[in-house]
ZADO-1210 file (C-alpha; in nm, 4 decimals, padded with zeros to 6 digits):
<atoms>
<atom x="03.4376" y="-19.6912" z="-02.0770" code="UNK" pos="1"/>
<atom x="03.3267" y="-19.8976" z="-01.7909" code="UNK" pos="2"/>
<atom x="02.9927" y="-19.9611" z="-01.6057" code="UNK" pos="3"/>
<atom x="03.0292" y="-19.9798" z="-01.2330" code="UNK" pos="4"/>
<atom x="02.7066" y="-20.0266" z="-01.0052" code="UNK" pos="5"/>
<atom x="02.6812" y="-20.0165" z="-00.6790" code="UNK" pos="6"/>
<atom x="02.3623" y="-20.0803" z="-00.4840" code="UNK" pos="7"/>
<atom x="02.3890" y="-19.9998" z="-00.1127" code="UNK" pos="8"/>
<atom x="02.1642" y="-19.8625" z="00.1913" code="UNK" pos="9"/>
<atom x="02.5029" y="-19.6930" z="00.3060" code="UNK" pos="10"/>
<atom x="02.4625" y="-19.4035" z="00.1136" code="UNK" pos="11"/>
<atom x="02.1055" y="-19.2719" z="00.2504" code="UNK" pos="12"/>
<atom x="02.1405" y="-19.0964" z="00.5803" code="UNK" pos="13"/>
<atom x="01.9114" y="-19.3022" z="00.7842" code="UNK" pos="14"/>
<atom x="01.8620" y="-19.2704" z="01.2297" code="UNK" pos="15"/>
<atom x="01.9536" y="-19.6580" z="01.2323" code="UNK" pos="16"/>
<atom x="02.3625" y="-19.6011" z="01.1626" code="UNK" pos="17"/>
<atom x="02.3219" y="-19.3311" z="01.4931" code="UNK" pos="18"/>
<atom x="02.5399" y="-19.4704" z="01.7719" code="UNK" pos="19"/>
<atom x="02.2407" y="-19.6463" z="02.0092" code="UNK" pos="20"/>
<atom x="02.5060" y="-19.8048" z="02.2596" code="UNK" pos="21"/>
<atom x="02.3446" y="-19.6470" z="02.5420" code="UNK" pos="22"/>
<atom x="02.0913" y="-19.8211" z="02.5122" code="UNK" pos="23"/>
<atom x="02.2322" y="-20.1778" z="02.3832" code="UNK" pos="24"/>
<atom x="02.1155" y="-20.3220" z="02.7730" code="UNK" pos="25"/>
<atom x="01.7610" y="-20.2782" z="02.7323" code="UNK" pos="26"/>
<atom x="01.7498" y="-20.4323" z="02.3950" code="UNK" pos="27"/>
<atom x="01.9413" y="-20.6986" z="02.4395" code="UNK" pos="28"/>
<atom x="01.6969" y="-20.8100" z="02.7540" code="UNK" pos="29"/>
<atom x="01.4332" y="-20.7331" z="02.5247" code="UNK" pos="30"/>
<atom x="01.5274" y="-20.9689" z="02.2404" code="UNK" pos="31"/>
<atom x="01.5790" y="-21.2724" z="02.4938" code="UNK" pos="32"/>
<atom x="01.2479" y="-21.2257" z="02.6136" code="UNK" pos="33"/>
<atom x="01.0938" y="-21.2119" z="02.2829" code="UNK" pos="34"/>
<atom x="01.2862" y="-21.5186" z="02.2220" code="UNK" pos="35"/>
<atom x="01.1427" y="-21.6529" z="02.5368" code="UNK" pos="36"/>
<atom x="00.7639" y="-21.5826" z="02.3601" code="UNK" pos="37"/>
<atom x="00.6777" y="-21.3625" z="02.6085" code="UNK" pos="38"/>
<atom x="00.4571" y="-21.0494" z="02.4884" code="UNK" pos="39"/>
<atom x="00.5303" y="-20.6482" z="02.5255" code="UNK" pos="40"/>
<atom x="00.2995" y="-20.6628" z="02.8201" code="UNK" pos="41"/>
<atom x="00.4742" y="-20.9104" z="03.0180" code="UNK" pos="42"/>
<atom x="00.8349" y="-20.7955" z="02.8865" code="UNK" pos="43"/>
<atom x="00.7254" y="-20.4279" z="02.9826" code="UNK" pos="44"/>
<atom x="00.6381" y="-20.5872" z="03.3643" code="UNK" pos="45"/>
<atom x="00.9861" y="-20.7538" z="03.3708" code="UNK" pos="46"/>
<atom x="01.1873" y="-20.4492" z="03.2376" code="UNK" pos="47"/>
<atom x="01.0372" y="-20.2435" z="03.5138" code="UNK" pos="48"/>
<atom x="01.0999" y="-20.4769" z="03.7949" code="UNK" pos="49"/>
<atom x="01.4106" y="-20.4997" z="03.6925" code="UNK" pos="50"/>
<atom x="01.4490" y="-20.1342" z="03.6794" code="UNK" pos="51"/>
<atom x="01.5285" y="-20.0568" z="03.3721" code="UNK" pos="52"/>
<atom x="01.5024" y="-19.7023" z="03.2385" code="UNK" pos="53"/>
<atom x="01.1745" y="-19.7227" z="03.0336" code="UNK" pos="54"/>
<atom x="00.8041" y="-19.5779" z="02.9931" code="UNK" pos="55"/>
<atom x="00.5095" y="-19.6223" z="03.2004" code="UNK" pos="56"/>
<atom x="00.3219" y="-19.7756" z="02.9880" code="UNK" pos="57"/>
<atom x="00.3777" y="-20.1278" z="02.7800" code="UNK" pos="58"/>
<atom x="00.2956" y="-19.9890" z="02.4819" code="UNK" pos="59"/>
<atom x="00.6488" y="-19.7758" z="02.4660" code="UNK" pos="60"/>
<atom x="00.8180" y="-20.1626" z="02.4665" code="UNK" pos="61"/>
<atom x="00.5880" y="-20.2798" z="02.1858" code="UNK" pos="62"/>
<atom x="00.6975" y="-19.9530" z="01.9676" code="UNK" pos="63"/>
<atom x="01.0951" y="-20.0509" z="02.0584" code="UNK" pos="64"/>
<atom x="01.0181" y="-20.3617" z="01.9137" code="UNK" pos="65"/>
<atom x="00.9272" y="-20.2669" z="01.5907" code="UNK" pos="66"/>
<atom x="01.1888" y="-19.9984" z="01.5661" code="UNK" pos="67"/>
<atom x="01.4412" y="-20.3027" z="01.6361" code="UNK" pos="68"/>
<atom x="01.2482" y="-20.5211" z="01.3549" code="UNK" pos="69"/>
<atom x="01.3132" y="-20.2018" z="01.1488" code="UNK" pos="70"/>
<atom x="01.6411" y="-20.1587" z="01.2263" code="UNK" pos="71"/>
<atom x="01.7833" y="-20.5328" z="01.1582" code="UNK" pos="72"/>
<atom x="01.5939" y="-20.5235" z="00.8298" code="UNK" pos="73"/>
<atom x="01.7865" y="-20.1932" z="00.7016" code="UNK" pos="74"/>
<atom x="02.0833" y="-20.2808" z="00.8648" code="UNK" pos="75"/>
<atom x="02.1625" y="-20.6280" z="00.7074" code="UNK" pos="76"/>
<atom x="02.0709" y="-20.5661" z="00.3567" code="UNK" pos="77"/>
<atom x="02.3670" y="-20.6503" z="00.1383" code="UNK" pos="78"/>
<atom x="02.5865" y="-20.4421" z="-00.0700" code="UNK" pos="79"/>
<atom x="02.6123" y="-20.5533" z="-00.4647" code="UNK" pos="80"/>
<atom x="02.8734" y="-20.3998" z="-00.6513" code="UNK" pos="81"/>
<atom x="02.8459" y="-20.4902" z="-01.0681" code="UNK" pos="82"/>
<atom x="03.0745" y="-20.4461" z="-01.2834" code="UNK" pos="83"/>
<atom x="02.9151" y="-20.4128" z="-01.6328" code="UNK" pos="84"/>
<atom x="03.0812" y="-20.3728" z="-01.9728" code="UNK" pos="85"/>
<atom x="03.4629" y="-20.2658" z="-02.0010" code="UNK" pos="86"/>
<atom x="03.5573" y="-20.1427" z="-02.3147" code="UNK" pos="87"/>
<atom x="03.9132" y="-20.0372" z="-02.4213" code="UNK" pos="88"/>
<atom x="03.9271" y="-19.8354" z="-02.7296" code="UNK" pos="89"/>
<atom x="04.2983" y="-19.7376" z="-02.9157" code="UNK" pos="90"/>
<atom x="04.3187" y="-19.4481" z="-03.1302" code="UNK" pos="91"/>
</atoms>
């Protein structure tokens, strides 16, 4: 008999492992403005000069944000794999 135990987030269908690489432009531009410290307000105002397909209105970049916060959370949990007791038995 062994005990095997494996704790993962692979194995719960979740949106976040959905292919998003249309859309890896925008996000990228948005994290290095966050990094800058600017707000949703002013990254909204630089997104749209820069014409980036997004919302009218800031509050669509400050819900992106969170969904990214989300997403790097889920995404870089780690996988633990245990192996608990292994017994052999003869008869």
């Amino acid at each position: 008999m062994i005990n095997f135990k494996v704790v993962s987030h692979k194995f719960c269908p979740t949106p976040y492992f959905n292919d998003i690489s249309d859309r890896k432009s925008i996000h990228k531009k948005i994290k290095q403005l966050m990094n800058k410290g600017l707000n949703y307000k002013k990254i909204h105002t630089i997104l749209v000069k820069e014409g980036f397909d997004i919302g009218k209105s800031p509050s669509c970049v400050f819900s992106m944000i969170k969904k990214l916060e989300k997403r790097e959370e889920i995404l870089s949990q780690e996988t633990t794999v245990e192996l608990g007791k292994v017994e052999v038995r003869l008869f």
